[in-house]
Kinemage of the C-alpha trace (Angstrom):
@kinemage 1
@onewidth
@group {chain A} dominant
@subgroup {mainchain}
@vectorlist {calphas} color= white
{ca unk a 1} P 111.322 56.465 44.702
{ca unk a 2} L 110.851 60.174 45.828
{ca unk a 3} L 107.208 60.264 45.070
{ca unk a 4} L 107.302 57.051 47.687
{ca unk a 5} L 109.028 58.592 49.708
{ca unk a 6} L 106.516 62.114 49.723
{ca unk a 7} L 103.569 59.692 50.021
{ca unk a 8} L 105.237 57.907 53.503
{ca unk a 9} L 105.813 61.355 54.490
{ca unk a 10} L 102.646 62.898 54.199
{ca unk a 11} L 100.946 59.841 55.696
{ca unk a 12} L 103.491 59.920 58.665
{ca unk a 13} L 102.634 63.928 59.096
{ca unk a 14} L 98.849 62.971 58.755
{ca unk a 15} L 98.613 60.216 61.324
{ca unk a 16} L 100.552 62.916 63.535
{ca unk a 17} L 98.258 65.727 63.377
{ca unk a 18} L 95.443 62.975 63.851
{ca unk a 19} L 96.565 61.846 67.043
{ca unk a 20} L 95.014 63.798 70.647
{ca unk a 21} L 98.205 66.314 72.530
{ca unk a 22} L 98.467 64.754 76.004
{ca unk a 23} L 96.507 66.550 78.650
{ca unk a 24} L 98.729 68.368 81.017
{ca unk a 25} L 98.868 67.114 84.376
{ca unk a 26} L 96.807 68.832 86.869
{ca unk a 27} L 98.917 70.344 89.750
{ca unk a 28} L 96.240 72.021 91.606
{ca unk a 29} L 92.894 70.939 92.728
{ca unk a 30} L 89.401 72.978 91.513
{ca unk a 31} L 89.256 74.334 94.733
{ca unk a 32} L 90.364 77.409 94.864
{ca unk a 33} L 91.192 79.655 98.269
{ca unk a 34} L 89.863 83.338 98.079
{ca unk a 35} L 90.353 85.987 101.142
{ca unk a 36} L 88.233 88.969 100.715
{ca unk a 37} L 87.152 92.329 102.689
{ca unk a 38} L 83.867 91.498 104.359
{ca unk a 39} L 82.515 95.159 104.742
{ca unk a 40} L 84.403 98.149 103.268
{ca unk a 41} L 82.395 101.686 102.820
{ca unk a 42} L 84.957 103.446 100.944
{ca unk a 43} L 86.247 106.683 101.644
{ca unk a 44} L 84.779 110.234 102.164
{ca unk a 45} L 86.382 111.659 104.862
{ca unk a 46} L 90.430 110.485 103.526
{ca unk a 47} L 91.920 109.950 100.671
{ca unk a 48} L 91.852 107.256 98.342
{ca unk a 49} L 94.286 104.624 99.352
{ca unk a 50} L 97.836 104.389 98.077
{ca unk a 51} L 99.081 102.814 95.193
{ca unk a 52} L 100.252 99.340 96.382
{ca unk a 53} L 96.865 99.041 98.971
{ca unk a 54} L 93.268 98.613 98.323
{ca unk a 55} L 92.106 99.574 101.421
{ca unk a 56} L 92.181 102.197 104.239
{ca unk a 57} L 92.180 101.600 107.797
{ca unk a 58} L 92.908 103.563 110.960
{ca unk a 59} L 94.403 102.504 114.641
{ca unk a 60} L 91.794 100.329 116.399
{ca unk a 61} L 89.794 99.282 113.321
{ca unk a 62} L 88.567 95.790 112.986
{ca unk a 63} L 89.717 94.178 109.457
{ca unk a 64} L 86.580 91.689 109.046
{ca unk a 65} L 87.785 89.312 106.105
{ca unk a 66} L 85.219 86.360 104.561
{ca unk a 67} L 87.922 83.352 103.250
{ca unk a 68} L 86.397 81.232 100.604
{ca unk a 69} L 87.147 77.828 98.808
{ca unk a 70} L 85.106 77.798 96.285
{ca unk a 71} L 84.744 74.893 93.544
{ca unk a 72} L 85.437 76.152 90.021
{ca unk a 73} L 85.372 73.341 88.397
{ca unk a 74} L 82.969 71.305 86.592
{ca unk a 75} L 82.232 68.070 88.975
{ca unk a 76} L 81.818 68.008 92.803
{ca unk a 77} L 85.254 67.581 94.572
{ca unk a 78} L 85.779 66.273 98.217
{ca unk a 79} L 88.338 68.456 100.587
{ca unk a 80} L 89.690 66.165 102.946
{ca unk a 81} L 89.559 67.905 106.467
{ca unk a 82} L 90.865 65.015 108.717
{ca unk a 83} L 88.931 66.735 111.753
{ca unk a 84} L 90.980 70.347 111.354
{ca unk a 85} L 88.821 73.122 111.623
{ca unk a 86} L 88.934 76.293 109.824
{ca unk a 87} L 91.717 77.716 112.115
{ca unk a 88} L 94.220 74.610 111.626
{ca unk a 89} L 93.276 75.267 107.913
{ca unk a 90} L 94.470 78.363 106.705
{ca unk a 91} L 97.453 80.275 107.450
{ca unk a 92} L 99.194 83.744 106.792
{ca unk a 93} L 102.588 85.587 106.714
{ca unk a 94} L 101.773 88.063 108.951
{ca unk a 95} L 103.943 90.155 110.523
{ca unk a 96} L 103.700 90.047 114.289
{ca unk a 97} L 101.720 93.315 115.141
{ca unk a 98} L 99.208 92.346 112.872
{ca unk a 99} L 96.506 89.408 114.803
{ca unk a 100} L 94.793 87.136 112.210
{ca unk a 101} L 91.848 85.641 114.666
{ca unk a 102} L 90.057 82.496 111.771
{ca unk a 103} L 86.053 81.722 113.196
{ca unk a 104} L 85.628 78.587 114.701
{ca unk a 105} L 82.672 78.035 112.170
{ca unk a 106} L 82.152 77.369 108.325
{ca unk a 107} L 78.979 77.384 106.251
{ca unk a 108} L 78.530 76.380 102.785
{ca unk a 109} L 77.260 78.805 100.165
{ca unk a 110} L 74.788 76.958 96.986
{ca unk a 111} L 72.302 77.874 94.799
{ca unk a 112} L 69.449 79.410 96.650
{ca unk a 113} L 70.693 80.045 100.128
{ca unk a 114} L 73.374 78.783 102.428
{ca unk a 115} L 73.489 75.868 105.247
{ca unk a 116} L 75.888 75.448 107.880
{ca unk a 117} L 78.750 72.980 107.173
{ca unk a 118} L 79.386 69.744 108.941
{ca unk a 119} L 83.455 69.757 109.919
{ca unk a 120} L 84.380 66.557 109.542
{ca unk a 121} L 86.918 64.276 108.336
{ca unk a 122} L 85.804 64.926 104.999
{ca unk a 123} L 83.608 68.426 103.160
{ca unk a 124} L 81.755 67.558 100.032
{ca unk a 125} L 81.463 70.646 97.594
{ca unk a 126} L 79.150 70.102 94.573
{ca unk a 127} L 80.232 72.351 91.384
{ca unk a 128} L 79.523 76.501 92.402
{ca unk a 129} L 79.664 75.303 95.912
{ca unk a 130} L 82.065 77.585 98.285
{ca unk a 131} L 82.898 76.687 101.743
{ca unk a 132} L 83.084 80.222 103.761
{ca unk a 133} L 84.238 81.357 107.292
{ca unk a 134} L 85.210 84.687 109.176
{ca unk a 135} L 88.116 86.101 110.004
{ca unk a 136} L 88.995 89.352 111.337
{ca unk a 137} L 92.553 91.210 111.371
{ca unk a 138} L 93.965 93.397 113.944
{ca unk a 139} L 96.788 95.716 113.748
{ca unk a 140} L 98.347 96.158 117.966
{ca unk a 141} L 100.337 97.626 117.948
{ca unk a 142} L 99.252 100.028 114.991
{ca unk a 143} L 101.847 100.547 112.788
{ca unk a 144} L 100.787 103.567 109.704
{ca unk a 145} L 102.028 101.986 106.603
{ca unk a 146} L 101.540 99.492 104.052
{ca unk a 147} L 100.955 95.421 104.915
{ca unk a 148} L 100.296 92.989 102.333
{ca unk a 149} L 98.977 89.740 104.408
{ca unk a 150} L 98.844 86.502 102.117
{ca unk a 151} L 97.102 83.775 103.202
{ca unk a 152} L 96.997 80.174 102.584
{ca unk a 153} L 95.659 76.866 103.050
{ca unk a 154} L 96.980 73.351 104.150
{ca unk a 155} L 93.872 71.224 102.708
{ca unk a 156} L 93.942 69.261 99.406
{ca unk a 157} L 90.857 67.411 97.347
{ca unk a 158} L 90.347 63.731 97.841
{ca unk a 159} L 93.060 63.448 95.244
{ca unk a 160} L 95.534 64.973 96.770
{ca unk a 161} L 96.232 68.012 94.772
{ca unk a 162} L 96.583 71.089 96.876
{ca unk a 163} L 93.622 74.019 96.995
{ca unk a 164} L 94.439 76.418 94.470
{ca unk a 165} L 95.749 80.243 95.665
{ca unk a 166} L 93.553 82.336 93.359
{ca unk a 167} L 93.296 85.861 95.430
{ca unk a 168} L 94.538 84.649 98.661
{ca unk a 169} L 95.937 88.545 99.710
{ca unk a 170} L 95.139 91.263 101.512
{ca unk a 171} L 96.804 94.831 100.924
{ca unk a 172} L 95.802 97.654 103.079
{ca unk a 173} L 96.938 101.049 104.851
{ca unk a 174} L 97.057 101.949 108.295
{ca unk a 175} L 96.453 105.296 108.274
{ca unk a 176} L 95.855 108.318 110.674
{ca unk a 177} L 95.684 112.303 110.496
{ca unk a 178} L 92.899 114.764 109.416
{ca unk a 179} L 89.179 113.186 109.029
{ca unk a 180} L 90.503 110.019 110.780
{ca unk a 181} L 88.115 110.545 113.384
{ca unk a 182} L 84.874 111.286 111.008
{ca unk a 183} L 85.813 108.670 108.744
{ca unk a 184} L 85.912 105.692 111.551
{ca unk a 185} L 82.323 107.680 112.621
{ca unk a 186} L 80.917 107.115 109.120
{ca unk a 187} L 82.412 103.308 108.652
{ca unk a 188} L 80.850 102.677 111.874
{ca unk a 189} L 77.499 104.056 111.583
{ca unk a 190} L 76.949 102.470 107.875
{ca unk a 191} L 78.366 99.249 109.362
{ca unk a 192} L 75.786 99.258 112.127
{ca unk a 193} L 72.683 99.997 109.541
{ca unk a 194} L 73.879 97.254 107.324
{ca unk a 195} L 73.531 94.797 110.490
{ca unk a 196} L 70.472 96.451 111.645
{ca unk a 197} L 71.654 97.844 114.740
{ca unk a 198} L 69.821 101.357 114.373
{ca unk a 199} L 70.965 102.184 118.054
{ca unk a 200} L 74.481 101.840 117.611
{ca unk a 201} L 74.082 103.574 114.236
{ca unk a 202} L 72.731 106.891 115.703
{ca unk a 203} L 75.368 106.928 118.547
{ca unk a 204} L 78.063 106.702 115.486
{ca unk a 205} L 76.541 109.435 113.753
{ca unk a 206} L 76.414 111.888 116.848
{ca unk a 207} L 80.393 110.709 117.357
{ca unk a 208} L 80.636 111.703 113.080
{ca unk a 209} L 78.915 115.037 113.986
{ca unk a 210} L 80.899 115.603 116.881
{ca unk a 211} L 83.656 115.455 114.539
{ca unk a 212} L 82.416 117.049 111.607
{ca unk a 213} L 79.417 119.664 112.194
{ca unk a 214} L 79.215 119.745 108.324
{ca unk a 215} L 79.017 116.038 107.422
{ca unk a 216} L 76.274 115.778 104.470
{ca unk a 217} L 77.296 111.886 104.884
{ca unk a 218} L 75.973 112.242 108.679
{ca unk a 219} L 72.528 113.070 107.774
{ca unk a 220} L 72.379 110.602 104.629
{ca unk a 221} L 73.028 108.137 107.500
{ca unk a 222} L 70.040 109.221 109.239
{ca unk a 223} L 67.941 109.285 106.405
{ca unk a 224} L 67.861 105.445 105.732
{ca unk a 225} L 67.412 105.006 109.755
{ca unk a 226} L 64.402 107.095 108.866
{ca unk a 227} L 63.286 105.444 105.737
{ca unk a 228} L 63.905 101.709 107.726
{ca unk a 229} L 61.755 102.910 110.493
{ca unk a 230} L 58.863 104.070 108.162
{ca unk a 231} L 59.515 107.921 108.840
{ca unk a 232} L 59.213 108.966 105.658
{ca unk a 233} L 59.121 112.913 106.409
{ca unk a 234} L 62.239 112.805 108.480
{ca unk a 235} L 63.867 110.631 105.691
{ca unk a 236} L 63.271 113.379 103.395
{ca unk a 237} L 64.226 116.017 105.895
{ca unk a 238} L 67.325 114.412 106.642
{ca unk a 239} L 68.331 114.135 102.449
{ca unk a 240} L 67.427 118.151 102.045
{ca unk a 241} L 69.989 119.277 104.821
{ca unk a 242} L 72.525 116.791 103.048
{ca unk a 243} L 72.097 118.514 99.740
{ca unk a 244} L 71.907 122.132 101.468
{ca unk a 245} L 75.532 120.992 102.685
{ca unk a 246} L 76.539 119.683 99.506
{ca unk a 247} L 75.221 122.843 97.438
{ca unk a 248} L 76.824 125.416 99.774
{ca unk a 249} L 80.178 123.155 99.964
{ca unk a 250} L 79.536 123.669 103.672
{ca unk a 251} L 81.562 119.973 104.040
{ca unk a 252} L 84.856 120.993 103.976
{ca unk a 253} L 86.306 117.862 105.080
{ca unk a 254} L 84.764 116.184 102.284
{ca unk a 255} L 86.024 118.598 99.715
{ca unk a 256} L 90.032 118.139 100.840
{ca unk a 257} L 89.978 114.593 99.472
{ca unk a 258} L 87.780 114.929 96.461
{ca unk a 259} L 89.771 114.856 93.314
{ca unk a 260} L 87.038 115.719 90.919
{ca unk a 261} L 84.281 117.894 91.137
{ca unk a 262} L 81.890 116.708 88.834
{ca unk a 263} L 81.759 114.252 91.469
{ca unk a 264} L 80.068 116.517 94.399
{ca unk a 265} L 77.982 117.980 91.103
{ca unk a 266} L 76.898 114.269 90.430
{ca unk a 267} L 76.415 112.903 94.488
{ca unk a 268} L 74.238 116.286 94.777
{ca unk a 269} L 72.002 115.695 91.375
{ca unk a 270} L 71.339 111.891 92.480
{ca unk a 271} L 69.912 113.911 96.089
{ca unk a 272} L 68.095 116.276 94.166
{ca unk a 273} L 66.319 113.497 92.126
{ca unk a 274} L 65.544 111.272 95.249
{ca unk a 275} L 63.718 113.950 96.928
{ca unk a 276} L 62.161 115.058 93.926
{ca unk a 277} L 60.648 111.706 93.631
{ca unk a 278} L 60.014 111.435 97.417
{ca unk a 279} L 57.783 114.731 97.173
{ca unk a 280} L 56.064 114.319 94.031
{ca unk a 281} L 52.270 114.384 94.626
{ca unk a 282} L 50.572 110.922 94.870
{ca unk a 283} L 48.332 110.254 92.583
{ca unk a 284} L 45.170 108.392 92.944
């Protein structure tokens, strides 16, 4: 009778392991809502940001932010739009001095380039597809101290589950004081380059020199205006007074925020190899 009663038992315990868990059920669509810093150049001429922020700011800075639903899953999934466009779509709990300003436009990113998307009752995204728009943040008045903005989004999949809030924050510092001035110069001028806008670059780099006679970053600036306008002399010119400035420590702006300086050792070795390599004789 026991050894009956073992064998029921083990068969009982086998059919249980045998039999599939149930799945659990999914609360969130594959979708997933992302908010990120378009264009940040870091800091040179301020220190690092504080511990609960990732970025620095100053009074009158434009906070340009790309927000991204991006399919993670495995299978194309269908956001139902209803006609809302991407500023009826997504939301924040910003305070009131802080203006969040959503573009009136979307495009989709996939494999090999991007196309503009077609806002309609209904956005197909295949698997690694993201929809994308612009948004820019605005602090008026400008308040110095920490904001954490979180943003979210009102659309769900054609199944009804919401869009998933995977980084859907921002946390920066409004900032002002000592190299304020230089450092909006510097943003401003590489923000110009990356765009292309050579003009607007120069005039930020004359405002960064205004502000700092000693900037090495001013005439590393000028170099790649140089190198993108096929003036490869100047280019070079403009990298040796940078590394003059960095050898002498001649930037003393520079060197009140810099922590460690095996970094001004390393920023001055990568100069000293780039013109090295921009002098070295041709050879046939």
């Amino acid at each position: 009778m026991r050894r009956h009663f073992r064998a029921m038992l083990l068969t009982a315990l086998t059919l249980t392991a045998s039999m599939p868990l149930p799945l659990a059920a999914q609360t969130h669509s594959d979708v997933a809502l992302l908010v990120k810093v378009a264009d940040y150049f870091g800091e040179t001429y301020t220190a690092k940001p504080s511990e609960v922020s990732n970025y620095v700011y100053f009074p009158g800075d434009v906070i340009n932010l790309r927000v991204e639903l991006a399919n993670r899953g495995t299978e194309p999934v269908t956001l139902v739009t209803r006609g809302a466009g991407p500023a009826n779509s997504v939301s924040s709990d910003a305070p009131p001095e802080v203006r969040v300003m959503i573009g009136s436009t979307a495009r989709v990113l996939r494999l090999g380039g991007e196309v503009d998307a077609i806002w309609g009752e209904q956005i197909l995204l295949d698997r690694n597809e993201t929809l994308v728009f612009d948004a820019e943040l605005r602090v008026d008045p400008p308040t110095l101290k920490n904001y954490v903005v979180n943003f979210r989004t009102s659309l769900r999949d054609i199944k009804g589950l919401p869009v998933a809030p995977q980084a859907p924050r921002v946390q920066f510092e409004m900032r002002t004081g000592e190299g304020a001035a230089a450092e909006q110069a510097r943003r401003r001028a590489s923000s110009a380059i990356m765009r292309g806008d050579d003009s607007a670059a120069r005039q930020s780099i004359a405002a960064l020199l205004k502000a700092n006679p000693q900037s090495f970053a001013a005439h590393i600036l000028a170099a790649r205006i140089a190198e993108r306008s096929n003036d490869a002399p100047g280019a070079t010119q403009s990298y040796e007074r940078a590394l003059r400035i960095l050898d002498s420590d001649a930037d003393l702006q520079y060197l009140q925020w810099v922590s460690d300086r095996r970094a001004v050792q390393n920023r001055a070795n990568d100069l000293r190899a780039l013109i090295r390599e921009r002098t070295r004789p041709k050879t046939p």
